[in-house]
C-alpha positions as CSV (number, residue, x, y, z in Angstrom):
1,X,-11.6,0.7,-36.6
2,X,-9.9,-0.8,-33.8
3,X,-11.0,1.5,-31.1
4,X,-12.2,0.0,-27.6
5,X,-15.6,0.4,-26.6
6,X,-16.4,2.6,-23.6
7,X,-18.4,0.7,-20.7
8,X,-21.6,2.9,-19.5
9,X,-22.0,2.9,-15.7
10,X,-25.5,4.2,-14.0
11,X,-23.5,6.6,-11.9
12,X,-24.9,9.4,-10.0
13,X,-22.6,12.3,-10.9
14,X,-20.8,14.0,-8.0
15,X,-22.2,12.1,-5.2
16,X,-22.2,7.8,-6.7
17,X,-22.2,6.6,-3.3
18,X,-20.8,2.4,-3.8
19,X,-20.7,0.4,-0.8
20,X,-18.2,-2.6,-1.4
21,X,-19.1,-5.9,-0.6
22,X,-21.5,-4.5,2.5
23,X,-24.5,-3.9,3.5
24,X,-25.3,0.2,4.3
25,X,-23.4,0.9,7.5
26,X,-23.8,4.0,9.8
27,X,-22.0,6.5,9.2
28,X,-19.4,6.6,11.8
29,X,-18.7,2.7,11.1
30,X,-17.6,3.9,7.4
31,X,-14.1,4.8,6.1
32,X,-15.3,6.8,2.6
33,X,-12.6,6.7,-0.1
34,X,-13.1,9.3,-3.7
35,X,-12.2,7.8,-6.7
36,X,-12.6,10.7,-9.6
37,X,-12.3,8.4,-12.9
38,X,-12.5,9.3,-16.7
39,X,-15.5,5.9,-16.6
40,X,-16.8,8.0,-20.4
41,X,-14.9,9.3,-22.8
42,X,-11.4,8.3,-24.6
43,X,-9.6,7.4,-21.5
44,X,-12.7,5.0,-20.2
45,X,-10.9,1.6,-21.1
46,X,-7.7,2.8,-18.4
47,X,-10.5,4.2,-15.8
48,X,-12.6,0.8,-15.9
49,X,-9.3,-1.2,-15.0
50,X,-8.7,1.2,-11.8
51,X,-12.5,0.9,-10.4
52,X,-11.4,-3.3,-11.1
53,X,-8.8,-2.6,-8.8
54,X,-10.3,-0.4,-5.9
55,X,-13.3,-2.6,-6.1
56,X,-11.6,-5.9,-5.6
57,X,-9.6,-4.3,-2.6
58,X,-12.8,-2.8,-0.7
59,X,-14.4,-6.1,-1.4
60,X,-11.6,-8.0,0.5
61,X,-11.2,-5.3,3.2
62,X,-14.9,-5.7,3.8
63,X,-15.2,-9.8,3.1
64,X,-13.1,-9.5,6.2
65,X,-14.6,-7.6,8.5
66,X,-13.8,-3.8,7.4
67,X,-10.2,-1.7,8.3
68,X,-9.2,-2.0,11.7
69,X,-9.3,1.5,13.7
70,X,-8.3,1.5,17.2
71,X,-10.3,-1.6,18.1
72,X,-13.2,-0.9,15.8
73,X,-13.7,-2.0,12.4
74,X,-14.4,0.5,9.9
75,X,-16.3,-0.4,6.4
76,X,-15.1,0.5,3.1
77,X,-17.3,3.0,1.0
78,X,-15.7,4.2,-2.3
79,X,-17.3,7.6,-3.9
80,X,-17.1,6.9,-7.5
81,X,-17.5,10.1,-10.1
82,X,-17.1,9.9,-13.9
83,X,-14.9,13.1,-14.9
84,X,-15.4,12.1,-18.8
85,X,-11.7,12.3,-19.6
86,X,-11.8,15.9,-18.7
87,X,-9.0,16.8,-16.6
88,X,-10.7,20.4,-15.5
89,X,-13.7,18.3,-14.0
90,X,-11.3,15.9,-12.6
91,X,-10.0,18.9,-10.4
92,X,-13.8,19.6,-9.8
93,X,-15.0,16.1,-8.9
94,X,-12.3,15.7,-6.5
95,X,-12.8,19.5,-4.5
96,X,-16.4,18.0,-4.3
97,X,-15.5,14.7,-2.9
98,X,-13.9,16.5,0.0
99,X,-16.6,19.7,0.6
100,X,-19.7,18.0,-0.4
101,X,-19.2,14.1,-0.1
102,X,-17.1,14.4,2.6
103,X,-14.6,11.3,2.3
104,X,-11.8,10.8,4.5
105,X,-9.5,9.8,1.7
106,X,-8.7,10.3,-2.0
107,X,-7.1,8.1,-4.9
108,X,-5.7,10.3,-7.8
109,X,-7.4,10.3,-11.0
110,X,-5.9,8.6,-13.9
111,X,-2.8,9.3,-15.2
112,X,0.0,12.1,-14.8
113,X,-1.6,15.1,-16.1
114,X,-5.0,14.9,-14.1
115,X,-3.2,13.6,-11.1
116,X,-1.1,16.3,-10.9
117,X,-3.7,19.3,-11.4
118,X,-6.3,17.6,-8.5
119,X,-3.3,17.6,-6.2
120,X,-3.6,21.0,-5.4
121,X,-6.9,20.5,-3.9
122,X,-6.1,17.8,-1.8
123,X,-3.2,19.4,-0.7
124,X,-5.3,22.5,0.0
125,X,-7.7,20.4,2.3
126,X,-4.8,17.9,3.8
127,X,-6.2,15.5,2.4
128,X,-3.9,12.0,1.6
129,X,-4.4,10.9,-1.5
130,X,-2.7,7.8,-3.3
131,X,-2.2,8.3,-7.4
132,X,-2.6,4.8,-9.0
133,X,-1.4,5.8,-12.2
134,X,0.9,9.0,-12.0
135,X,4.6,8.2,-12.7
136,X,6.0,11.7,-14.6
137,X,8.6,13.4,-12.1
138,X,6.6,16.8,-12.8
139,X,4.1,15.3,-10.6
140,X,6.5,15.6,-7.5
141,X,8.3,18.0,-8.0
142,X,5.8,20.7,-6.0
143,X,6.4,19.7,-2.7
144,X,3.4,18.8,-1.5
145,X,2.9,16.4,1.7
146,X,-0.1,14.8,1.2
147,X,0.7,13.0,-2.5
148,X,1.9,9.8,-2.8
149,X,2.4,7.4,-5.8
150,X,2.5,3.5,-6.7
151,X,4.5,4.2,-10.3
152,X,8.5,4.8,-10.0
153,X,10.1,7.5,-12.4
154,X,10.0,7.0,-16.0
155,X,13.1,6.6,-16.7
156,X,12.8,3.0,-14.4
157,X,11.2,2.1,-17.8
158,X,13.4,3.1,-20.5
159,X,16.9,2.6,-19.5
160,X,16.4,-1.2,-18.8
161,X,14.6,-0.9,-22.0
162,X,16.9,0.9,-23.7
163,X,20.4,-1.2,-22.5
164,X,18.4,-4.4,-23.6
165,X,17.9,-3.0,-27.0
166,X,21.4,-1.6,-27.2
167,X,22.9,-5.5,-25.7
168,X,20.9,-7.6,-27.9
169,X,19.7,-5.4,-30.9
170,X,23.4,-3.7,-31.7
171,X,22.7,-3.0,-35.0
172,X,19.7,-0.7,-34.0
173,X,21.7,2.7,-34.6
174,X,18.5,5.1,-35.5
175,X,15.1,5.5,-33.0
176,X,12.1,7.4,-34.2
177,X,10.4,8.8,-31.4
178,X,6.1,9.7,-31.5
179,X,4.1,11.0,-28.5
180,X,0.4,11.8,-27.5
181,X,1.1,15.7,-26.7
182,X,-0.4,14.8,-23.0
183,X,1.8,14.3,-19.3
184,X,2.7,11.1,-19.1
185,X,3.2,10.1,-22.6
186,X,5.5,13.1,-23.4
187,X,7.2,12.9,-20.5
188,X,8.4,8.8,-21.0
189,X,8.8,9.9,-24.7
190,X,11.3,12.3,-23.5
191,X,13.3,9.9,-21.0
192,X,13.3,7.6,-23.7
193,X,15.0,10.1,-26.2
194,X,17.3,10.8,-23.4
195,X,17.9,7.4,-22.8
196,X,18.4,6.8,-26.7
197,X,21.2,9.6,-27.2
198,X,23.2,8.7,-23.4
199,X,23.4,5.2,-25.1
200,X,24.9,6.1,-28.4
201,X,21.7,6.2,-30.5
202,X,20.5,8.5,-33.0
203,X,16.9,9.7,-32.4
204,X,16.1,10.8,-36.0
205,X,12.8,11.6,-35.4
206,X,10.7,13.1,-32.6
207,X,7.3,14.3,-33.0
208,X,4.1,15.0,-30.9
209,X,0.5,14.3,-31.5
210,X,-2.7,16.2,-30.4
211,X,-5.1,14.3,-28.0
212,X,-8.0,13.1,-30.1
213,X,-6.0,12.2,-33.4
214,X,-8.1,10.3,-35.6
215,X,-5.3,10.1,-38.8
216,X,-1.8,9.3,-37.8
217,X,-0.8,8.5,-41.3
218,X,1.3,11.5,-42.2
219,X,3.2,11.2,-39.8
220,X,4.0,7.8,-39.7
221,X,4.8,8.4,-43.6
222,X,7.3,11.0,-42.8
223,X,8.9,8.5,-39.9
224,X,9.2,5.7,-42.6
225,X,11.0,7.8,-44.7
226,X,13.7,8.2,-42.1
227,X,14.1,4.5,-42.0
228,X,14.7,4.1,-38.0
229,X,15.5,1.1,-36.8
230,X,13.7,1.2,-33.8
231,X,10.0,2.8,-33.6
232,X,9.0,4.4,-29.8
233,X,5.3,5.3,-29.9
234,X,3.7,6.7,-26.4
235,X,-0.1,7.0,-25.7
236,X,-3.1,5.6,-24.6
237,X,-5.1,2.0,-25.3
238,X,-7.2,3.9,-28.1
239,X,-4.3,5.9,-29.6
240,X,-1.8,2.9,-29.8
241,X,-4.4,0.7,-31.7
242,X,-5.1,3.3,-34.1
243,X,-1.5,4.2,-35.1
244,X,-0.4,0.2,-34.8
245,X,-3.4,-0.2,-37.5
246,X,-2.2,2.3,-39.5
247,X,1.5,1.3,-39.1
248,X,0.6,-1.7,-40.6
249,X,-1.7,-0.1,-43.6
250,X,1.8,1.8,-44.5
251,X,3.5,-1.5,-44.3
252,X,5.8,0.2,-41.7
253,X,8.8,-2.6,-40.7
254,X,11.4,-2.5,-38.0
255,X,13.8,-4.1,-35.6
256,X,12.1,-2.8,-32.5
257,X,8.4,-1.1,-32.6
258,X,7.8,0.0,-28.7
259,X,4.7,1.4,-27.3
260,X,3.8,2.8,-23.9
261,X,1.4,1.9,-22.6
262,X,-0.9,-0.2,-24.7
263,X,0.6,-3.2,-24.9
264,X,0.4,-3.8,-20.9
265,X,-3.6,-4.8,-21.7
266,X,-4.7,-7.8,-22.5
267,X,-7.5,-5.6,-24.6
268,X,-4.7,-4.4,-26.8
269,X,-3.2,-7.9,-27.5
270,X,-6.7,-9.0,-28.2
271,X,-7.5,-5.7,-30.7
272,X,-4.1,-5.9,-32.6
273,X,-3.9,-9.2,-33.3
274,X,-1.1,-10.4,-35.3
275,X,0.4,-6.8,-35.2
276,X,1.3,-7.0,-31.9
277,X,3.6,-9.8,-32.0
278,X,7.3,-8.4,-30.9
279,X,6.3,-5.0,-29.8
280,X,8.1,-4.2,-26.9
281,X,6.5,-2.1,-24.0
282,X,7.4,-1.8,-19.9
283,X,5.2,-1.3,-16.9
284,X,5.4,-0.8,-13.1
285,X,4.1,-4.3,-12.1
286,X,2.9,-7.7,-14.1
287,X,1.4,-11.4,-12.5
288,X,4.7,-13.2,-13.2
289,X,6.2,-11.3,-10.2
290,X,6.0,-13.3,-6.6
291,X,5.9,-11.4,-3.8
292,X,4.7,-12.8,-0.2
293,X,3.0,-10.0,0.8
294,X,1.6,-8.2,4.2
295,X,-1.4,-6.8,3.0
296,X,-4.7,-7.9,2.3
297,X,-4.0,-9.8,-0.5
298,X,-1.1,-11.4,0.4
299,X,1.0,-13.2,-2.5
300,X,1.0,-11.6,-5.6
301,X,-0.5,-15.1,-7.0
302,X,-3.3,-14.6,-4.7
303,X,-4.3,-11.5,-5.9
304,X,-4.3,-12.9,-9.5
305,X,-6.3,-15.3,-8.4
306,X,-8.8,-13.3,-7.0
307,X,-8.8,-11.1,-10.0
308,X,-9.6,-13.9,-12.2
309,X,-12.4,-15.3,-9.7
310,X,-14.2,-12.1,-9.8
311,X,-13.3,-10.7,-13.4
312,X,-12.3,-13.6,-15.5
313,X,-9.5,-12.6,-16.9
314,X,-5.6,-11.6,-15.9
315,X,-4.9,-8.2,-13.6
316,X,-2.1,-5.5,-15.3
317,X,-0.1,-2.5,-13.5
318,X,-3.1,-0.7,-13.6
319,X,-5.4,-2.8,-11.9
320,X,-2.6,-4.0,-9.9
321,X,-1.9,-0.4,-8.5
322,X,-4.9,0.6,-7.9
323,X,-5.9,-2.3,-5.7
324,X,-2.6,-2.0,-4.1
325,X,-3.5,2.0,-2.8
326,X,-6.4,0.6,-1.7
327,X,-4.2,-2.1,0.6
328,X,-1.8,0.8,1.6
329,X,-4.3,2.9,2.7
330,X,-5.6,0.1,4.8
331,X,-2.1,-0.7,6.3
332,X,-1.5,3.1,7.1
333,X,-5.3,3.4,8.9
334,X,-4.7,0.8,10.8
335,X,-0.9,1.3,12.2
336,X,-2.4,5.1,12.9
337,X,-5.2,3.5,14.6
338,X,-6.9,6.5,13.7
339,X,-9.4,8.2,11.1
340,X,-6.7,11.9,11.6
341,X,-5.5,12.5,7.9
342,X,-2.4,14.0,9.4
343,X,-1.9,10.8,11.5
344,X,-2.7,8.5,8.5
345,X,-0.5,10.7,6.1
346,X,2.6,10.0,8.5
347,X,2.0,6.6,8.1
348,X,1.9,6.4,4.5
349,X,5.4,9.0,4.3
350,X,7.1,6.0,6.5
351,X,5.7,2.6,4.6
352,X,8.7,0.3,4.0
353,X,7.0,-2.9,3.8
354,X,6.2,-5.8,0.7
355,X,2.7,-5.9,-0.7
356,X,2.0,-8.6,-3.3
357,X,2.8,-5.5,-5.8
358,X,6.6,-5.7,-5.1
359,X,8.0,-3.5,-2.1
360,X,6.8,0.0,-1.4
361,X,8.7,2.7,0.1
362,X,8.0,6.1,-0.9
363,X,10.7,8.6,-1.6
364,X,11.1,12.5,0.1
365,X,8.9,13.7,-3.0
366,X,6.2,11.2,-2.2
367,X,7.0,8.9,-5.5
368,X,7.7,5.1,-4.7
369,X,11.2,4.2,-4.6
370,X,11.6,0.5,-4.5
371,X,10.5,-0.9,-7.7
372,X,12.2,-2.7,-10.4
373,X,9.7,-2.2,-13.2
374,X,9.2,-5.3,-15.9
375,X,10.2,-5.0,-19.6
376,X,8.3,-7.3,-21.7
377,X,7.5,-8.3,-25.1
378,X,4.7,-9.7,-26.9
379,X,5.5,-13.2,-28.0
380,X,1.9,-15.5,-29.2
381,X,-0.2,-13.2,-28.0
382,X,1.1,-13.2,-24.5
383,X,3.7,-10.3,-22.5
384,X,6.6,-12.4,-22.1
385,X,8.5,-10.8,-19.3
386,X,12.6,-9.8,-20.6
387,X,13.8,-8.0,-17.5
388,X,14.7,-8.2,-14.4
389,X,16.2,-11.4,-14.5
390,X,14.6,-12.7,-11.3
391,X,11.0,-13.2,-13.1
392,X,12.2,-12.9,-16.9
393,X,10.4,-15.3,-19.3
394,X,12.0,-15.6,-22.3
395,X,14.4,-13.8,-24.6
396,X,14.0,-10.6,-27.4
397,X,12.8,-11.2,-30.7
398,X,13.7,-9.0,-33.7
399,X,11.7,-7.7,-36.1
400,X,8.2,-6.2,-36.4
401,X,6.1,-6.3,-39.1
């Protein structure tokens, strides 16, 4: 079975105290940052890319002398707790980070859903927090002040998607929609079924699936009787593989197979093999993109260089994000020149500046608002970027097998 293996970390649970890159500092020369991650259980492979990503940013921060605050530089100390994929304990971990740990800062758990339900404790104890991985409008719609996000809307992903399909794909007139019954992925399944219908399509087809589906193949069965043209699957690493393996064991064909968010990892490309030539997907950032940056990391080829160095392979949006919250939080500290959330959460609410992640501005709701999101394909075994023109790649390719 094409599952991805989940890493084991030796982590204290509820008080994993990492120091970056640094030797133990006092405690008054520390800046201490929570990360609650799912590091075990099904959503493990996405949590491992986002400790990449905060790592390699408190590594930098600290290679060069720590965060700037007032005059004094600060280290960087990242609290680290595995929540096991459970979003309850995610709420948990993170009330503990602020009570018992007693870090000045939070970054969201992983994904829409768990992002979400923890913001009501940070925004309980005014406490900024910066979600890596939380693009679903229900997010920020509660009006909280203290949540901000690195991932535009959903939508930013399937109406380019959907116009390229509709330009160069015309005879695609029938789209079979199938999501993982969780936030994020039901909430881009939807946009794209709005998407479809505003653009003249048919969606035929549009089911959900419980979290922790093991047999996909009824389902799918049912969708190939319906003939679509195009195929929209939504879920995570794990679930994508699975139903991609079993697409293929039902000989399933079509124009256009799409799945969010799988395809965005270099781990998926290298599970799926030959079955992941064409499929289509879309993300908020991807190392093609060149942007001379004023954070830490500079150009956006720098940072892929220093992912490589240090992990020996190629950065995606979700490593990419999360290091970039890490660099935000640095820029906001230091313009506040000041350790007072309040201060630093003013900051943050007026960032208009270019990182090597693109160009962050956040909107009134606290979701980014000045990002053109990539559409890609894979083409021999590589995301070949289709949109925006400025860093496009090459061109679509029809038919999936």
């Amino acid at each position: 079975m094409l599952y991805l293996k989940s890493a084991r970390f030796s982590l204290v649970l509820g008080a994993a105290f990492i120091a970056i890159g640094c030797a133990p500092a006092a405690a008054e020369d520390v800046v201490r940052f929570g990360a609650p991650l799912p590091l075990t259980g099904p959503l493990a492979p996405e949590g491992i890319k986002q400790q990449q990503g905060y790592d390699l940013w408190a590594e930098q921060a600290n290679k060069a002398g720590g965060i700037s605050v007032g005059g004094k530089k600060y280290k960087v100390e990242i609290v680290y707790t595995d929540y096991q994929s459970n979003t309850p304990r995610a709420v948990q971990t993170s009330e503990q980070m602020i009570t018992q740990d007693n870090v000045n800062f939070l970054f969201g758990p992983f994904g829409s859903g768990a992002a979400k339900a923890a913001s009501t404790v940070s925004e309980k104890y005014k406490v900024p927090t910066l979600a890596a991985t939380a693009s679903s409008s229900q997010v920020y719609d509660q009006g909280y002040k203290y949540l901000f996000g690195t991932f535009t809307p959903n939508d930013t992903l399937t109406t380019p998607l959907t116009q390229i399909i509709k330009s160069q794909a015309p005879d695609v007139k029938k789209v079979a929609i199938l999501a993982r019954n969780d936030l994020f992925p039901l909430a881009i399944a939807q946009e794209m079924e709005k998407s479809a219908k505003a653009n003249g399509l048919e969606v035929v087809y549009f089911e959900k699936y419980a979290i922790n589906t093991l047999d996909h193949s009824a389902t799918l069965s049912q969708m190939k009787s319906l003939a679509p043209q195009w195929i929209f699957i939504t879920g995570y690493i794990n679930d994508l593989l699975l139903i991609r393996k079993q697409m293929v064991d039902q000989q399933m064909k079509a124009t256009v197979v799409t799945m969010i968010a799988g395809p965005a990892y270099q781990e998926f490309i290298d599970a799926a093999g030959q079955s992941a030539e064409n499929v289509t997907s879309a993300s908020w950032w991807h190392p093609a993109e060149q942007y001379a940056g004023k954070d830490i990391f500079g150009s956006t080829s720098n940072f892929v260089k220093l992912f490589r160095d240090k992990y020996k392979g190629d950065p995606d949006y979700g490593t990419a994000s999360a290091a970039v919250c890490g660099a935000l939080f640095q820029i906001a500290i230091e313009r506040a020149g000041s350790l007072d959330r309040e201060k630093v959460r003013d900051e943050l609410a007026k960032l208009d500046i270019v990182t090597f992640f693109g160009p962050v501005k956040f909107g009134e709701n606290g979701q980014i608002n000045s990002l053109e999101p990539p559409v890609f394909q894979i083409q021999g075994s590589k995301p070949i970027v289709l949109f925006p023109q400025a860093i496009k790649q090459g061109e679509l390719k029809l038919g999936v097998n």
